[in-house]
C-alpha positions as CSV (number, residue, x, y, z in Angstrom):
1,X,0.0,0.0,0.0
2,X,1.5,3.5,-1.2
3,X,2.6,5.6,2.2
4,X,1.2,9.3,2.4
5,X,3.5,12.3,2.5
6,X,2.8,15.2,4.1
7,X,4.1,18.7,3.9
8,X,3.7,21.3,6.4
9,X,4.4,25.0,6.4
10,X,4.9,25.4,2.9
11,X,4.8,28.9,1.8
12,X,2.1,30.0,-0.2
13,X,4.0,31.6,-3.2
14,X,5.0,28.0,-3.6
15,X,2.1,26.6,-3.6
16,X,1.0,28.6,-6.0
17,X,4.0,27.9,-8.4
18,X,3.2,24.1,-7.9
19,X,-0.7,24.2,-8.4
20,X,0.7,26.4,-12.1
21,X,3.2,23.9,-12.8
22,X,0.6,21.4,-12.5
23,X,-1.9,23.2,-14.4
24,X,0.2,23.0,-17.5
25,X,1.2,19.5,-16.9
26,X,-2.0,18.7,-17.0
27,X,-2.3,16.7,-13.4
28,X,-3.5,17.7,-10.1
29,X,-0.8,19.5,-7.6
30,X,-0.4,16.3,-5.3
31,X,0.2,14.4,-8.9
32,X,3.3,16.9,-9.9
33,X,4.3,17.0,-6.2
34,X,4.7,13.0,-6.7
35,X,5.8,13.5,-10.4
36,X,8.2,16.4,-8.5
37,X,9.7,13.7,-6.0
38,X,10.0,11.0,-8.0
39,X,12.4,12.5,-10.9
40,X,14.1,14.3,-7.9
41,X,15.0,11.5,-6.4
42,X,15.7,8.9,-9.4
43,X,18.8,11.4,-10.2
44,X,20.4,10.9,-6.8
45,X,23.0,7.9,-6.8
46,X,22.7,6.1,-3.7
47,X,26.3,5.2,-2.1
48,X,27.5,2.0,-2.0
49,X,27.9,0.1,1.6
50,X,31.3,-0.3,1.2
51,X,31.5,4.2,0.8
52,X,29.9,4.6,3.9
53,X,31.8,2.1,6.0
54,X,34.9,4.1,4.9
55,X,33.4,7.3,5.7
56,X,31.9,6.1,9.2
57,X,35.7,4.9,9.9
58,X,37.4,8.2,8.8
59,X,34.8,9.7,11.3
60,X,35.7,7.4,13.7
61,X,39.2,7.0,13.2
62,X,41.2,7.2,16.2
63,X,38.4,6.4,19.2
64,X,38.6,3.6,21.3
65,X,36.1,1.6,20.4
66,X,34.7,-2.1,21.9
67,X,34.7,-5.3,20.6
68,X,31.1,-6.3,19.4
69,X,32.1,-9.5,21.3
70,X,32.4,-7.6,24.2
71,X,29.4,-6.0,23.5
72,X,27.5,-9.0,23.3
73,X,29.1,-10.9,26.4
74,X,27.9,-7.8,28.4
75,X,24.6,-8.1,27.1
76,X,24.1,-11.5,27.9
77,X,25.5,-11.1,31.3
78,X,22.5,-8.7,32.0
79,X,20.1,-11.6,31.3
């Protein structure tokens, strides 16, 4: 089932601009908001797993950080 959007505090002007855009589109506003989103999105390249592991490391490079066997010893200790 499609998920709803909603959009608060949009300034009028804009809304405006969207319900003309849609007007000479020839679909409702909420269809060019959708229409809006979707090529929006489709452009943007998602990164790669492997990109943000390297990233989160260079942000955490030099931290101590725990074992996640550690982690999970600990955890099951509290049981």
């Amino acid at each position: 089932m499609p998920a709803n959007l909603h959009v608060r505090n949009v300034d009028d002007d804009l809304i405006l601009r969207l319900k003309r855009r849609a007007a000479r589109h020839g679909r409702s506003a909420e269809a060019e908001h959708r229409e809006i989103l979707r090529q929006a999105l489709s452009a943007e390249v998602e990164p790669a797993f492997e990109e943000i592991a390297a990233k989160l490391r260079q942000m955490t490079k030099g931290r101590k950080h725990t074992p996640a066997e550690d982690l999970l010893r600990e955890g099951r200790n509290e049981r």
